[in-house]
MDAnalysis code that builds the backbone (N, CA, C; Angstrom):
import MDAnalysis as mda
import numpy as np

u = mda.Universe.empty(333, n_residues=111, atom_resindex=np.repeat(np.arange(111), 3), trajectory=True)
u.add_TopologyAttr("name", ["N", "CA", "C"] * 111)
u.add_TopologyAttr("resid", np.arange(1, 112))
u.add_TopologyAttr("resname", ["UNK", "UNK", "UNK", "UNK", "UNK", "UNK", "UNK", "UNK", "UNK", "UNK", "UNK", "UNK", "UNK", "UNK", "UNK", "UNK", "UNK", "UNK", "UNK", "UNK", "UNK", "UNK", "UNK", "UNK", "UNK", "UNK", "UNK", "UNK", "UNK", "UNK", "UNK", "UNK", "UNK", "UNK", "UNK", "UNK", "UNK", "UNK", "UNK", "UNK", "UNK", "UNK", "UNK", "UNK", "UNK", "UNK", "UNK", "UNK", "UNK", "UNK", "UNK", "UNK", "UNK", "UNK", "UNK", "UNK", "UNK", "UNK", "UNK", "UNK", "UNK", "UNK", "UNK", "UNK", "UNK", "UNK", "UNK", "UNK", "UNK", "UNK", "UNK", "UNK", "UNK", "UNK", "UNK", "UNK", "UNK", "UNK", "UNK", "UNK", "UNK", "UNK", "UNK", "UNK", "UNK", "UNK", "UNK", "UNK", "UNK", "UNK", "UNK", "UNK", "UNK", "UNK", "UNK", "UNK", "UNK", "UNK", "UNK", "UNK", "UNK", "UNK", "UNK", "UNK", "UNK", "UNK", "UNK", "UNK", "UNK", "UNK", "UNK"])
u.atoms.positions = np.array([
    [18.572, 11.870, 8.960],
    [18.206, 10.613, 8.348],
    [17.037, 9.966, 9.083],
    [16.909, 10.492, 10.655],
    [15.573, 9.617, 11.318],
    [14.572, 9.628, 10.711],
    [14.381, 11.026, 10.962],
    [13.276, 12.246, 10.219],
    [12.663, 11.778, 8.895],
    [13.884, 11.492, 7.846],
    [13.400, 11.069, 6.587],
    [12.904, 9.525, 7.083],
    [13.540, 8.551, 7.374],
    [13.071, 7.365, 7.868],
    [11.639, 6.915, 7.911],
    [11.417, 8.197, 9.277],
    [10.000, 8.022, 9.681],
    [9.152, 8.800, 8.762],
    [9.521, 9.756, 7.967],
    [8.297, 10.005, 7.100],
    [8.211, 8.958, 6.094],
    [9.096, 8.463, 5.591],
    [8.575, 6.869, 4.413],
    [8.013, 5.869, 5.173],
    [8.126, 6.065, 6.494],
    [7.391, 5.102, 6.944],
    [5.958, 5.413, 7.027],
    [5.879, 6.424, 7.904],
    [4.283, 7.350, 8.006],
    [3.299, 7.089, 6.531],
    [4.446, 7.256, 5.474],
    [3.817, 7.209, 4.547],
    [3.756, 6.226, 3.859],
    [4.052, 4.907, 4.200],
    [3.776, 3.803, 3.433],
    [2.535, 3.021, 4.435],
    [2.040, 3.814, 5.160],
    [0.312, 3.470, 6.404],
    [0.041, 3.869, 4.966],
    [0.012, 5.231, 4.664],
    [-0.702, 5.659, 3.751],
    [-1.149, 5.393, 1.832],
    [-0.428, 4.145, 2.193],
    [-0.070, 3.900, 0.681],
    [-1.198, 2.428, 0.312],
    [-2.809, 2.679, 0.835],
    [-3.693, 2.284, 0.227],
    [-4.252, 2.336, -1.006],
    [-3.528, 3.384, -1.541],
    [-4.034, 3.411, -2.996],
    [-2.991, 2.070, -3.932],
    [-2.153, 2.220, -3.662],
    [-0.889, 1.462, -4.298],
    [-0.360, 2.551, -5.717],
    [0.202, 1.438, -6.282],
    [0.741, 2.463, -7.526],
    [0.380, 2.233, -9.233],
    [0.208, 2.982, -10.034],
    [-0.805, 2.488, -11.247],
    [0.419, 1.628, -11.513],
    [-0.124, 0.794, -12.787],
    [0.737, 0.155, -13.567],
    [1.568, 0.306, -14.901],
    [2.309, -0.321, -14.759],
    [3.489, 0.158, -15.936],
    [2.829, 0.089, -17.092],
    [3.264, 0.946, -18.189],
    [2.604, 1.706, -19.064],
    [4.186, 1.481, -20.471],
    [3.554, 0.585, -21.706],
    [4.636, 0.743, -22.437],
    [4.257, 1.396, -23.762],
    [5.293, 2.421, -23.713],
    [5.363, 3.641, -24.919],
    [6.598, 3.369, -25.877],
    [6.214, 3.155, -27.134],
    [7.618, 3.154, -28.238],
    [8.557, 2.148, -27.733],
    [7.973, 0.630, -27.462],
    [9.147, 0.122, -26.546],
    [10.043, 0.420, -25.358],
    [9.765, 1.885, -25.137],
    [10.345, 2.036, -23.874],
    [9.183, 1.674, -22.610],
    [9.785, 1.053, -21.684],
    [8.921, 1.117, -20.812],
    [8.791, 2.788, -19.661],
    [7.361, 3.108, -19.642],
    [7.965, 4.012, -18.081],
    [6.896, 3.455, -17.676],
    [6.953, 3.781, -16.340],
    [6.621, 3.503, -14.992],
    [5.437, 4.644, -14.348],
    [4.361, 4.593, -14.401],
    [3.474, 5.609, -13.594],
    [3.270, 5.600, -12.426],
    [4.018, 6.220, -11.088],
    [4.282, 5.907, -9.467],
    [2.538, 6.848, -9.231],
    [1.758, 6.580, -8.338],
    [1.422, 7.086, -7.404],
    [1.764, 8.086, -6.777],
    [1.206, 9.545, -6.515],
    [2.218, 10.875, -6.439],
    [2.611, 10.330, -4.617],
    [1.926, 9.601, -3.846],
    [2.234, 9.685, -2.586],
    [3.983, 8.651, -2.609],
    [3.613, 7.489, -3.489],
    [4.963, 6.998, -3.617],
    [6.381, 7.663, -3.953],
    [5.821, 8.159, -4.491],
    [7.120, 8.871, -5.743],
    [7.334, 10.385, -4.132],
    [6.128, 10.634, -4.286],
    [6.744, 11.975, -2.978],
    [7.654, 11.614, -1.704],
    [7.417, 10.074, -1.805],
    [7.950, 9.261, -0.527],
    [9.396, 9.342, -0.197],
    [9.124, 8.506, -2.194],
    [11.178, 8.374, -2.046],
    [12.137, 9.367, -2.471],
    [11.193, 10.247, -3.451],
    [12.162, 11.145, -3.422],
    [12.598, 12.372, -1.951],
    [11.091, 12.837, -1.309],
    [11.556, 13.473, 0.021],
    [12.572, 12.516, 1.006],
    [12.210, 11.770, 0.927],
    [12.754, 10.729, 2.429],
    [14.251, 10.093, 1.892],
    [14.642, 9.675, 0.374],
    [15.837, 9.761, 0.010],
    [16.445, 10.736, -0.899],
    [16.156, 11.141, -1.094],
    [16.427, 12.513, -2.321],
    [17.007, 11.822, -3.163],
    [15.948, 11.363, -3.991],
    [16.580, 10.778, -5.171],
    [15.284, 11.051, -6.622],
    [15.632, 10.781, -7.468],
    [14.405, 10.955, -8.776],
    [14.483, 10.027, -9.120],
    [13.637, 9.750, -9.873],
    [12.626, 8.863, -11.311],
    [14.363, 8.164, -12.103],
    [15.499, 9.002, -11.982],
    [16.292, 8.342, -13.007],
    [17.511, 7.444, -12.353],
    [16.961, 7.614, -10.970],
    [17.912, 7.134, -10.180],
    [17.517, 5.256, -9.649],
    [18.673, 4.687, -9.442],
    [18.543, 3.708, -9.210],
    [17.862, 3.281, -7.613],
    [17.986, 3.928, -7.337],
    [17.818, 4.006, -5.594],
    [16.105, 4.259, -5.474],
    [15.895, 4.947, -6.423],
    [14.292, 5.757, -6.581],
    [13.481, 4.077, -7.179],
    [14.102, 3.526, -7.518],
    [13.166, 2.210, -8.546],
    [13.494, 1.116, -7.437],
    [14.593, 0.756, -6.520],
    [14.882, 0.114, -5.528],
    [13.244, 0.582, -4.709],
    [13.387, 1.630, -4.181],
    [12.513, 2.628, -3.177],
    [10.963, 2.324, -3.741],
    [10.657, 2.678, -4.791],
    [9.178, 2.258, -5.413],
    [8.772, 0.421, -5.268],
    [9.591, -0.110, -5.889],
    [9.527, -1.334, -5.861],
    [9.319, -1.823, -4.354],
    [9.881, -1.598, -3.785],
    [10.505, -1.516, -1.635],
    [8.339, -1.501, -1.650],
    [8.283, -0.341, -2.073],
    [7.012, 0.488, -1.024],
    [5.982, -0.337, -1.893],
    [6.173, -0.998, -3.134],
    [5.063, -1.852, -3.565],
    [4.881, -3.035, -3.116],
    [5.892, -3.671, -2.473],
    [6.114, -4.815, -2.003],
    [5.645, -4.628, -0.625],
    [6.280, -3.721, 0.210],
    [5.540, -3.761, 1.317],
    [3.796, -3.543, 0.883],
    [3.246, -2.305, 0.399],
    [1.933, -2.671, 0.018],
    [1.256, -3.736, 0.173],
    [1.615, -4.314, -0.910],
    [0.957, -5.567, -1.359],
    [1.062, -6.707, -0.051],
    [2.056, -6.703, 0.893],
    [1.789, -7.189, 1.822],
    [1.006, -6.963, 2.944],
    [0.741, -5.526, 3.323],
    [-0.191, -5.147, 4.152],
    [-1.457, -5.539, 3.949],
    [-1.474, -5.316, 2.568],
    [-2.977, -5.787, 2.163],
    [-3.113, -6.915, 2.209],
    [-2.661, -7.811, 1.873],
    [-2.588, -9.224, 2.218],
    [-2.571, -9.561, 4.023],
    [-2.090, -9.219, 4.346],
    [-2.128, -9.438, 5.782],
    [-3.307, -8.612, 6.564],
    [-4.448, -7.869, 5.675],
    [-5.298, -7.181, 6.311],
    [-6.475, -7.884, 5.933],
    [-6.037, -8.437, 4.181],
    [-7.375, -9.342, 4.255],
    [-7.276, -11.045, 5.434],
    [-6.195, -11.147, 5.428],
    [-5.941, -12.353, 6.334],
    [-6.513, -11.989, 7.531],
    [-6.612, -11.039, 8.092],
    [-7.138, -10.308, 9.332],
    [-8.308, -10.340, 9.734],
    [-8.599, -9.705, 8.767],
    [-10.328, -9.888, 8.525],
    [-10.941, -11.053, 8.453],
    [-10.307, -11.803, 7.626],
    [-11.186, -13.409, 7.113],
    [-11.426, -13.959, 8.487],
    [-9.886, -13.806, 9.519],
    [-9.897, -14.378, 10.810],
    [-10.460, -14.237, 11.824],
    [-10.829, -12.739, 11.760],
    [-11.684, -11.735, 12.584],
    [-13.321, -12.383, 12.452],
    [-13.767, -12.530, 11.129],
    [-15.188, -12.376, 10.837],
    [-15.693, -14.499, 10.731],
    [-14.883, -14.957, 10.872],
    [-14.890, -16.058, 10.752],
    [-14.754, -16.683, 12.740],
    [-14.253, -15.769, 13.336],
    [-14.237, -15.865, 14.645],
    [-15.487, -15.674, 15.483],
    [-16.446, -14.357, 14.354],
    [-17.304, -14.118, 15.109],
    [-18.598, -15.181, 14.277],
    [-18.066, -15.993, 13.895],
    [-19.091, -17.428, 13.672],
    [-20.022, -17.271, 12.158],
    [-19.067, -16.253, 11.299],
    [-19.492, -16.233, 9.951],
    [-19.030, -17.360, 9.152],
    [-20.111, -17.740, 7.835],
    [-19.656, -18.822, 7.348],
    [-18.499, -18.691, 5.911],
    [-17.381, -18.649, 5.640],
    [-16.252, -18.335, 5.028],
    [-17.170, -18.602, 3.602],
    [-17.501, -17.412, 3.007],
    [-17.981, -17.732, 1.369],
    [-19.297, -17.126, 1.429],
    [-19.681, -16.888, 2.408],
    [-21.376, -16.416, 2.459],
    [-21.853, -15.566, 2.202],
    [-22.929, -14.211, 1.798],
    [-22.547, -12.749, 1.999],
    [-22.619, -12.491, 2.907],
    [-23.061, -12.687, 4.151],
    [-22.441, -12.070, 5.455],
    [-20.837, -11.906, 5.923],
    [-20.313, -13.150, 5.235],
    [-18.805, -13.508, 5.441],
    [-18.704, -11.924, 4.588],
    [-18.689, -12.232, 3.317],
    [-17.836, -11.414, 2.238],
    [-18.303, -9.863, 3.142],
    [-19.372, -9.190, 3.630],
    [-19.349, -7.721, 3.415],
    [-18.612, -7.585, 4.840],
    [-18.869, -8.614, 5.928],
    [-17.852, -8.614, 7.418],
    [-16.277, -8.298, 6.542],
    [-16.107, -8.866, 6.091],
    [-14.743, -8.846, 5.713],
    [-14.261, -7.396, 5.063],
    [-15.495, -6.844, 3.964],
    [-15.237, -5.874, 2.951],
    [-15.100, -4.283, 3.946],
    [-16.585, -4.867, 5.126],
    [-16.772, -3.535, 6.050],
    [-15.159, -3.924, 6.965],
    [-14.161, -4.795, 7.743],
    [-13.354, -4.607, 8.357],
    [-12.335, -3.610, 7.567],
    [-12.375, -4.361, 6.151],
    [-11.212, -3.673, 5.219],
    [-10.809, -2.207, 5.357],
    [-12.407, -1.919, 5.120],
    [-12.360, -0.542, 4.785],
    [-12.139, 0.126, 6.151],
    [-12.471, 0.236, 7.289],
    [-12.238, 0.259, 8.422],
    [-11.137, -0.050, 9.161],
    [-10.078, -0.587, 8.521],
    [-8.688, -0.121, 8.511],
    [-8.397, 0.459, 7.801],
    [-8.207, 0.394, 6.514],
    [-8.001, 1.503, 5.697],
    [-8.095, 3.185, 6.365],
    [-9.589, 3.030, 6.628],
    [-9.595, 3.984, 7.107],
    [-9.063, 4.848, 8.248],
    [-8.714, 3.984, 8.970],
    [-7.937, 3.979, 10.593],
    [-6.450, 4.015, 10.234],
    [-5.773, 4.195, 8.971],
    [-5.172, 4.092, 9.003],
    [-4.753, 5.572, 8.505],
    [-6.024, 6.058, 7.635],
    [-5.706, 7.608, 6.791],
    [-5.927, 8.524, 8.111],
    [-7.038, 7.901, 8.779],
    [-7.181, 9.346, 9.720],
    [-6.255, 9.420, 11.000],
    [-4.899, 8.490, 10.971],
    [-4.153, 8.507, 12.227],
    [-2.541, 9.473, 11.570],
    [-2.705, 8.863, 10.071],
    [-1.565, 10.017, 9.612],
    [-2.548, 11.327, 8.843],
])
């Protein structure tokens, strides 16, 4: 169970792409995961697409997402605004756009 643990974890560094969006067919709704998501929860819990635990698990890894990113642009704004940029400027905006990506990236090439 560690093992699986730490690979959903490893792999939610990696979950910069996020996951497409829900997609509705014939009134049914499905769900289009991201293959790194979906590889996440099903290796790390062994569970599928029809399982309840698998939509707990997706939802889990979108939420964290969406917070990393949020807390990376918060990072940045704080970072580039420290080094005496003016918040709104284009120097502000590409300081911020070049930190982004530069975690992002630091983040693919460590897993």
């Amino acid at each position: 169970m560690l093992k699986s643990s730490a690979a959903l974890l490893s792999l939610c560094a990696l979950l910069t792409l996020g996951a497409q969006p829900a997609l509705a067919a014939d009134a049914v709704q499905t769900v289009t995961v991201h293959p790194s998501i979906d590889r996440a929860c099903q290796d790390a819990l062994h569970v599928g697409p029809n399982d309840s635990l698998y939509a707990a698990c997706v939802a889990s890894l979108k939420d964290t997402l969406s917070a990393t990113k949020k807390m990376h642009a918060e990072r940045c704004q704080t970072a580039c605004s420290e080094a005496g940029l003016t918040e709104g400027s284009p120097a502000f905006d590409r300081c911020v756009a070049n930190l982004n990506g530069a975690l992002a990236q630091a983040q693919l090439s460590s897993n």
